[in-house]
PARO-971076 format. One record per residue (C-alpha): x, z, y; residue in one letter. Coordinates in steps of 0.02 Angstrom, whole numbers, padded with zeros to 5 digits, always signed. Layout:
XZYa ...
REM end
This chain:
+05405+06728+06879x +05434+06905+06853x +05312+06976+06950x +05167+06861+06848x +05257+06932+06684x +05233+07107+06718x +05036+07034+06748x +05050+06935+06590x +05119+07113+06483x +04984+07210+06563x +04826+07082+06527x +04908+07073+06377x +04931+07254+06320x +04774+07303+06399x +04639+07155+06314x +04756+07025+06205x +04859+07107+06089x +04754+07228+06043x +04603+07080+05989x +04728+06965+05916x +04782+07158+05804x +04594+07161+05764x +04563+06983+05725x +04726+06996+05618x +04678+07158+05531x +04515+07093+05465x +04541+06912+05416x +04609+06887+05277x +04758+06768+05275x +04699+06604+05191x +04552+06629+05336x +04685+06617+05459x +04779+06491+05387x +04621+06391+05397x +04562+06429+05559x +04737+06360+05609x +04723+06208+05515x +04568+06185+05583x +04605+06207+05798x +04760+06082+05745x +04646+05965+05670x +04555+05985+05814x +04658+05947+05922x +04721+05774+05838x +04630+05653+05977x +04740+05736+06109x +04910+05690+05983x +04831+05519+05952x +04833+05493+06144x +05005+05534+06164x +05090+05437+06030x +05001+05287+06101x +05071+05326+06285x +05242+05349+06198x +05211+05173+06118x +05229+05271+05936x +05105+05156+05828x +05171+05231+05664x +05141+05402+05750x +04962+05367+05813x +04914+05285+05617x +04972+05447+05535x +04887+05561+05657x +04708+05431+05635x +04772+05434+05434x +04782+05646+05461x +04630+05650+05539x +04519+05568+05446x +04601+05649+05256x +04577+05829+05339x +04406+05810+05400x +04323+05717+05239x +04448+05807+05112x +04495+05956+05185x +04325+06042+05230x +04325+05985+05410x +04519+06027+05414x +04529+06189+05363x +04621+06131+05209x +04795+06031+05260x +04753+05914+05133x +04847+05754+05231x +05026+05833+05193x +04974+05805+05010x +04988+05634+05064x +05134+05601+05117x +05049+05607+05318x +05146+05739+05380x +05091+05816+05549x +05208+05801+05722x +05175+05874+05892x +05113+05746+06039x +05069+05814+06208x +05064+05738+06389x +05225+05845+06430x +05315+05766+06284x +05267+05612+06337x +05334+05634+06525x +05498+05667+06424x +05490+05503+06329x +05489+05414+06511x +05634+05507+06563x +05537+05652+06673x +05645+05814+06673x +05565+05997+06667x +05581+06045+06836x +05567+06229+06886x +05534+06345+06755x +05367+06431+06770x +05257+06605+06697x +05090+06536+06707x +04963+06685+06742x +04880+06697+06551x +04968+06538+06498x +05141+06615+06495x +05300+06526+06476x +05296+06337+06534x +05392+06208+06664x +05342+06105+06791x +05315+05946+06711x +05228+06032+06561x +05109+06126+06659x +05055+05964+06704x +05058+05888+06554x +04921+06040+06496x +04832+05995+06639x +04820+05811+06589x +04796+05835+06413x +04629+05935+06434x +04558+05755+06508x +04618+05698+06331x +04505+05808+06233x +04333+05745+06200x +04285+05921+06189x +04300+05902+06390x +04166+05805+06373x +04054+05832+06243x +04048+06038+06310x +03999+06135+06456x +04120+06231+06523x +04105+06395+06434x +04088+06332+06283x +04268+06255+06317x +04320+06423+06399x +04259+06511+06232x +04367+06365+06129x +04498+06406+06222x +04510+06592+06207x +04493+06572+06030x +04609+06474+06001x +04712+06579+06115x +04662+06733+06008x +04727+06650+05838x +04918+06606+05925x +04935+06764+06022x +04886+06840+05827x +05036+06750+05757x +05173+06793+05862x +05119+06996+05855x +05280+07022+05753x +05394+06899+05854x +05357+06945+06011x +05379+07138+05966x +05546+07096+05890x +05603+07014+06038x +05548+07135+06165x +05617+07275+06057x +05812+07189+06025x +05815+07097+06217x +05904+07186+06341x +05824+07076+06475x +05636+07022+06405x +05602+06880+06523x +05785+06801+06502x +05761+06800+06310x +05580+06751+06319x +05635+06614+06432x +05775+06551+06304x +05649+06567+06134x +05532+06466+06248x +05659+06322+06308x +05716+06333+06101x +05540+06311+06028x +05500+06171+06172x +05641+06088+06139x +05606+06063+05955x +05419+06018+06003x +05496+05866+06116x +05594+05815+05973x +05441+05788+05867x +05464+05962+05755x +05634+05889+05709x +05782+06015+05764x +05872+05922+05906x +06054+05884+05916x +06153+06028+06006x +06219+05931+06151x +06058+05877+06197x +06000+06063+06183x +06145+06099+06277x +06088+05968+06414x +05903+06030+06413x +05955+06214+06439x +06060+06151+06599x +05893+06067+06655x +05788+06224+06618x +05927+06352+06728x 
REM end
């Protein structure tokens, strides 16, 4: 794992960071709001997939409701128009769904490129991408160029986080590691913060 971090940092440093600086430095920031309105929007099929899986019929009629308000309304869902109303937007992958059914993270993992994952949601990436019709409806580099976009527009917003963190950690991959396991572990709760002992339990799983 650290070995494919050093190989992450140097990709990274060498061809990432400094596009996702660019792309940062000349959009202006209600264009990159949008854009990220829009890749979520686009990637509501694979959410509507999971909450059915996870038996969430509420879930899956908001994310159909979201859908269909940010795509007519909200200029093909570059405008979140759906929290308006009242259809507010939760995360639904195939790893969160292997949760739901009791499936624990196994090994921790740095995916070459991908970064930070575990075994069950590498997987669950890997299943997902069968979930998009974009798998489909494609060739593959048009989904490779997709991809790296929306790549592009995450690695953009966490310029500032990840520079904080690398600059206050004494050990980088333990703390990226821990903000990792943290921000997954609100993702599996549906966005909602989740109680500390099960964080507590989760980070036990995760060492």
């Amino acid at each position: 794992n650290r070995g494919i971090l050093v190989f992450n940092d140097a990709v990274d440093a060498v061809l990432i960071k400094p596009a996702a600086k660019f792309y940062g430095f000349v959009t202006p920031e209600f264009a990159k709001r949008g854009v990220r309105n829009f890749i979520r929007n686009l990637n509501a099929p694979v959410v509507l997939a999971n909450d059915l899986l996870q038996l969430e019929g509420g879930d899956a009629a908001v994310t159909v409701g979201r859908f269909v308000v940010n795509t007519v309304f909200g200029v093909a869902g570059f405008v979140e128009v759906a929290e308006e109303w009242e259809l507010p937007y939760h995360p639904a992958d195939f790893g969160q769904t292997l949760n739901t059914y009791g499936s624990g993270p196994g090994a921790y993992l740095m995916l070459p490129i991908l970064g930070p994952s575990t075994l069950r949601d590498g997987i669950g990436t890997g299943v997902d991408i069968f979930f998009h019709p974009f798998t489909y409806l494609f060739d593959t580099p048009t989904n490779l160029a997709i991809t790296g976009g929306k790549a592009l527009v995450r690695r953009e917003s966490l310029i500032e986080p990840l520079d904080d963190l690398r600059a206050t950690a004494i050990d980088y991959y333990a703390a990226l590691r821990s903000a990792y396991f943290q921000d997954r572990a609100v993702e599996l709760n549906k966005g909602a913060p989740p109680a500390s002992p099960e964080v507590d339990r989760m980070f036990e799983e995760f060492e």
